[in-house]
N, C-alpha and C positions, 0 to 999 in steps of 0.2 A: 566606247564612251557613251554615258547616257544623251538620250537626244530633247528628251524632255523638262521641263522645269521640275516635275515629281520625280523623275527619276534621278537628276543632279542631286534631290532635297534628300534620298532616299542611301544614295551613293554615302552622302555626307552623314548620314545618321548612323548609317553601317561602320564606317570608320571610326567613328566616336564610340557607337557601340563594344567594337570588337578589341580598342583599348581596354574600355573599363572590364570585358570580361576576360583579356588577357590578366588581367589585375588582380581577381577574382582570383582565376586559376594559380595564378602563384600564392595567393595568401591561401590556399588550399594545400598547396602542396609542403608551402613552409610549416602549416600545421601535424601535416604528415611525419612531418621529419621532425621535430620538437619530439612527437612522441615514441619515433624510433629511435633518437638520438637520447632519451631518458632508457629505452628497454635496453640499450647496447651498454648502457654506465653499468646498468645489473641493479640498479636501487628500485627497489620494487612500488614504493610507496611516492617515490617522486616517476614514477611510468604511469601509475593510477592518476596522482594529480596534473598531469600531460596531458591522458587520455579526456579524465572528463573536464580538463579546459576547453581542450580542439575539438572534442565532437560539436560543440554545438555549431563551429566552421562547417565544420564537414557539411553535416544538417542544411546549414543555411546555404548554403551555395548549392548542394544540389535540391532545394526548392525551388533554386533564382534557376534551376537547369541549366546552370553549368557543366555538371556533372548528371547522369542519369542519377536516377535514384538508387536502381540497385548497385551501380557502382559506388556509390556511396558507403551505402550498407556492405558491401563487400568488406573495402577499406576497414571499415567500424571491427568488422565480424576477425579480417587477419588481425588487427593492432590488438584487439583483446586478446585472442586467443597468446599470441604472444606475452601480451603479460599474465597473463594466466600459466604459463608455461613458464615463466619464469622461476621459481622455486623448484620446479622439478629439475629442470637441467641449467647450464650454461648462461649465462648472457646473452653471448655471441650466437648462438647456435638458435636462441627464440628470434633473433631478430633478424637471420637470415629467413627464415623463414617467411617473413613479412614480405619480403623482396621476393617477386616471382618472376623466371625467367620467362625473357622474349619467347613469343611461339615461334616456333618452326613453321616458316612457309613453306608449301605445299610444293613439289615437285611439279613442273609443269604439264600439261598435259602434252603428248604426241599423237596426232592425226595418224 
C-alpha cells in the first residue's frame, strides 16, 4: 500500500487511468471485428467502407499508445490484405486469415 500522500494520489490516478484505457482497448478491438465481420459477409465494397471507417480508431489509439505503433500498422496491413484477397478466393478463407494463431511456447529449458 502506498505510504505517502503522492503515492495514494498516484495509486488513484492509475486506476482511473487504466479504466479509461481498458475502454480504449475494447473500442479498438470492436473496430477490429466491424471489419472482419463485413470481410466474412464476402460484400467487398461494404469491407472497403469498414476498413476506412476503423482505421482512423486504429491510428488513434495507437498514437494515445495504447497499442504500439507497429502493431497497429500490423492490424491495418492483415485487414487489407484480406480485402484485397477478397475477389480472388472465398470469403471465409480471407478472413481466416486475419486471425493469427497463438504462438507456441517454448519448450522448457533442462539443466
Amino acid at each position: 500500500m502506498a505510504n505517502t500522500a503522492q503515492a495514494r494520489k498516484r495509486a488513484r490516478q492509475a486506476v482511473k487511468q487504466r479504466a479509461h484505457n481498458a475502454s480504449l482497448r475494447s473500442t479498438l478491438r470492436t473496430a477490429i471485428k466491424k471489419i472482419i465481420k463485413a470481410v466474412e459477409a464476402g460484400d467487398k465494397v461494404a469491407a472497403t467502407a469498414a476498413y476506412s471507417e476503423n482505421v482512423s480508431v486504429i491510428d488513434r489509439i495507437a498514437d494515445k499508445n495504447i497499442i504500439h505503433k507497429n502493431k497497429a500498422s500490423r492490424h491495418k496491413s492483415r485487414l487489407n490484405a484480406a480485402i484485397k484477397a477478397m475477389s480472388a478466393e472465398a470469403p471465409v478463407a480471407a478472413a481466416a486469415k486475419v486471425k493469427a494463431a497463438p504462438k507456441a511456447k517454448a519448450a522448457p529449458k533442462t539443466a
